[in-house]
C-alpha positions as CSV (number, residue, x, y, z in Angstrom):
1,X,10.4,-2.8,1.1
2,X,13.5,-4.9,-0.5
3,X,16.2,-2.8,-1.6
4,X,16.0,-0.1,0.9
5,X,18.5,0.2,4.1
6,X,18.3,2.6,7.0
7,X,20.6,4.9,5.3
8,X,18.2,5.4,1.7
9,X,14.7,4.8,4.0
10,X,14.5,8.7,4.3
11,X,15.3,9.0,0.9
12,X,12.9,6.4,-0.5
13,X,10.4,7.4,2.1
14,X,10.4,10.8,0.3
15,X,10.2,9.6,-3.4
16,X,6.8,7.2,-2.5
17,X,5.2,9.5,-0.9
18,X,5.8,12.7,-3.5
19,X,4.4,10.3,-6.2
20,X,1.1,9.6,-4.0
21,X,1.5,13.5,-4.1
22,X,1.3,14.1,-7.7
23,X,-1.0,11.4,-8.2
24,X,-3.3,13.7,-6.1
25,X,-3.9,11.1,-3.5
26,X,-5.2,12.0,0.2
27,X,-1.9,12.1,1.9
28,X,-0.8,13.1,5.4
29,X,2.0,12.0,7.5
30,X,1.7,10.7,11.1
31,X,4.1,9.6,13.6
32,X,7.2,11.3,15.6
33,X,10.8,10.5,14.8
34,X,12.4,8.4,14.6
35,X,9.6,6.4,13.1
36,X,7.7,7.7,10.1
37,X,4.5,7.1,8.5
38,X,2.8,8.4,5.8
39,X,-0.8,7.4,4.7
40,X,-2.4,8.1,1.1
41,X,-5.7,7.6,0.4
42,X,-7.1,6.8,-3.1
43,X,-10.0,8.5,-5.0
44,X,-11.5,4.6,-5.3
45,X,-11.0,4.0,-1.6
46,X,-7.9,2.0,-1.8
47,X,-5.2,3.1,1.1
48,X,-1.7,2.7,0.9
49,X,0.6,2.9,4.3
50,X,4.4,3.7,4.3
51,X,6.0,3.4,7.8
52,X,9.5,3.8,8.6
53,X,10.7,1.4,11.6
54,X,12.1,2.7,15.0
55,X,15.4,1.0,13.1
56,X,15.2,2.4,9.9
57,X,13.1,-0.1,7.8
58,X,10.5,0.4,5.5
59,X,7.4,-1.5,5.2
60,X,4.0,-0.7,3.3
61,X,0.9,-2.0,3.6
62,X,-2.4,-1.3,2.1
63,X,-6.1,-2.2,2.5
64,X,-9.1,-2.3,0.0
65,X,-12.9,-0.4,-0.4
66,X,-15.5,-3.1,0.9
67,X,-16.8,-5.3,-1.4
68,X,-20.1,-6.7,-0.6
69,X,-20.0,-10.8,-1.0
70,X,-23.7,-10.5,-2.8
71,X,-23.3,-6.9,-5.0
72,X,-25.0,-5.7,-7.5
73,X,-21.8,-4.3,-8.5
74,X,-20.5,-8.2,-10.4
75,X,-18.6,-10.7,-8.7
76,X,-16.4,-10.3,-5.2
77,X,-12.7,-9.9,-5.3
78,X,-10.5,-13.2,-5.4
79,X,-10.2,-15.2,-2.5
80,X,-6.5,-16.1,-2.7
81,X,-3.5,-14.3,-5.8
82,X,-0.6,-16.1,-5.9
83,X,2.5,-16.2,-8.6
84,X,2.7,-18.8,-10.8
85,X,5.7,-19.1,-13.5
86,X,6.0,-15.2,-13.5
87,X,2.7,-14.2,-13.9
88,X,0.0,-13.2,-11.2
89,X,-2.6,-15.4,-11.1
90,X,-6.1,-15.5,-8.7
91,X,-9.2,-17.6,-7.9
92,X,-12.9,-16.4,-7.4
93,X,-15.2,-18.0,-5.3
94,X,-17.3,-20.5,-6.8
């Protein structure tokens, strides 16, 4: 996560995972110091992951529900999202 050192990562740490709090996400914390991680499950089945490296860093990483390729549910998620001139852009499968 840019803008965090090994001296604010506790602090940081603290303030993403108390909004996943209030948000009333599924959240427990896992690991043994001096890393840290915290996972927060979504009511739509997204997941978020918050770990703090053995040197102080953060990173997150999250992961997506399944989307079936041939749903009845409309079309799949994007293949590829990229930035273009500020603005988030994506393409579908044809």
């Amino acid at each position: 996560m840019l803008g965090t050192t090994p001296d604010t990562s506790d602090r940081f740490f603290d303030l993403v995972t108390g909004v996943w709090c209030e948000w009333n996400w599924a959240t427990r914390e896992e690991g043994h110091a001096p890393t840290r991680t915290s996972r927060a499950d979504a009511p739509d089945g997204y997941t978020l992951v918050l770990t703090r490296s053995v040197n102080g860093y953060l990173s997150m990483a999250g992961s997506t529900p399944l989307f079936l390729r041939d749903s009845v549910a409309g079309d799949p998620m994007p293949t590829r999202m990229a930035r273009q001139d500020g603005e988030a852009v994506s393409s579908s499968p044809a």
